[in-house]
C-alpha positions in Angstrom: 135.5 24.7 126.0 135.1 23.7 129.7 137.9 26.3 131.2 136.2 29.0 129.2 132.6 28.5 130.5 134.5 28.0 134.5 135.7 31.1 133.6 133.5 32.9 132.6 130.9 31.4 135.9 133.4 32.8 137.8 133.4 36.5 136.3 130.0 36.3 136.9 130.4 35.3 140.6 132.9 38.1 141.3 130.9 40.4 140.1 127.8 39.3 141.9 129.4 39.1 144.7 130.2 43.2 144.4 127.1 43.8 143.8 125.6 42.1 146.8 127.4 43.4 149.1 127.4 47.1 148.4 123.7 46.3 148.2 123.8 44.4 151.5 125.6 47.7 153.2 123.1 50.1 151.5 120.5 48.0 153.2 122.2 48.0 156.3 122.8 51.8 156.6 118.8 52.7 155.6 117.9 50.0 158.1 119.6 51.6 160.6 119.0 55.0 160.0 115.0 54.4 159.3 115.1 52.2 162.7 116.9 54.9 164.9 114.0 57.7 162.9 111.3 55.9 164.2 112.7 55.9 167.8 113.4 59.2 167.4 109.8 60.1 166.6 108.8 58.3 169.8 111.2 60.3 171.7 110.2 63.9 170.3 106.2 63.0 171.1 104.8 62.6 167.6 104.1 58.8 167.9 102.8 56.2 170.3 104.3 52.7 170.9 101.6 51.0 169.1 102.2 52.7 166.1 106.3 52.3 167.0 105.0 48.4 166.9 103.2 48.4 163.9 106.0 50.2 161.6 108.8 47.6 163.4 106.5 44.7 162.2 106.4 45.7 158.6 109.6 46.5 158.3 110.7 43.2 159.4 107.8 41.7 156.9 110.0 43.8 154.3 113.4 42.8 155.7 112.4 39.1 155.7 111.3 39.7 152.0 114.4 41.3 150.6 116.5 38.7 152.0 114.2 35.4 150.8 114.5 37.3 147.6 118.6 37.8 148.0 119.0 34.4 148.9 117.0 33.1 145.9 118.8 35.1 143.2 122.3 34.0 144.8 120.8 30.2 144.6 119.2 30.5 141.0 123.3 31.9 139.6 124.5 29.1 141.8 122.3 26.8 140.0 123.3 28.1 135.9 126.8 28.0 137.3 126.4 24.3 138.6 125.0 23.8 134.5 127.6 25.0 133.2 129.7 22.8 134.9 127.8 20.2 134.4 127.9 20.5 130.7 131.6 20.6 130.3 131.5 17.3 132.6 128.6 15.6 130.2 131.4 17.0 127.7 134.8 15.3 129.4 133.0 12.0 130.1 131.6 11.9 126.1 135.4 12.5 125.0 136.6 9.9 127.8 134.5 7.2 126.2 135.1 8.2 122.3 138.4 7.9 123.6 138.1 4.2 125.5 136.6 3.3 122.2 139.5 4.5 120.3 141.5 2.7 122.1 139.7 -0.7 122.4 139.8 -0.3 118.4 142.9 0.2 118.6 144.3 -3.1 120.7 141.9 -4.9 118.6 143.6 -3.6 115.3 147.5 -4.5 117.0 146.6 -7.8 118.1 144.7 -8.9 114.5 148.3 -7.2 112.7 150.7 -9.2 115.1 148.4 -12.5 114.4 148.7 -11.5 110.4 152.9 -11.2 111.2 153.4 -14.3 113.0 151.2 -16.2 110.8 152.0 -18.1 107.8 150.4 -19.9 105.3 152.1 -23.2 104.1 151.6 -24.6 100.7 148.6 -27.0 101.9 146.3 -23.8 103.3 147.2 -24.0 107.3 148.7 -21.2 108.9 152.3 -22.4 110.4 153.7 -20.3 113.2 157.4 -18.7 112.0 158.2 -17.2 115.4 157.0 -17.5 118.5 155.2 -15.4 120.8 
């Protein structure tokens, strides 16, 4: 069950991390062609530098925006990945201890069948050793 579900986290992470960054150079390109547009404008007359000023600070407003909001999607798969993980460890240590119990059952059983073999009852009722240990 654990390999499956770290398998299947890491699907998801390749294909997250496709997605981002195609997204990421989508952004990059638009960014740069919107910035060198507005500098442009400036250039040809049809703006003034306050209004250059203005646009710049929104679009860093926006650019600081879409990348809280990248950053908190890539933490919140992080995070259901990490639970996942933890899972199948809550799962290993459950079967670790069923296990340790299993075993302890076990000794306990060996030791009370090699008492039963080496013990003997005599005619009078008291168990007489017949080999030693």
């Amino acid at each position: 069950m654990f390999k499956d579900t770290q398998s299947s986290a890491n699907y998801q992470g390749m294909s997250f991390q496709k997605v981002g960054r195609s997204r990421l150079v989508a952004f990059l390109i638009i960014h740069a062609f919107v910035l060198v547009g507005i500098f442009a404008l400036k250039f040809f007359g049809f703006v003034t530098t306050d209004f250059i000023l203005v646009i710049a600070g929104i679009a860093i407003s926006l650019e600081a925006i879409y990348l809280s909001y990248f950053a908190m999607t890539r933490v919140n798969k992080t995070v259901e990945a990490l639970k996942e993980i933890e899972k199948g460890f809550v799962q290993f240590r459950e079967n670790a201890l069923e296990i340790d119990k299993i075993h302890r059952a076990l000794l306990y059983l060996g030791h009370q069948i090699k008492t039963i073999q080496i013990a003997k009852v005599s005619g009078n009722g008291h168990y007489k050793r017949t080999h030693s240990a």
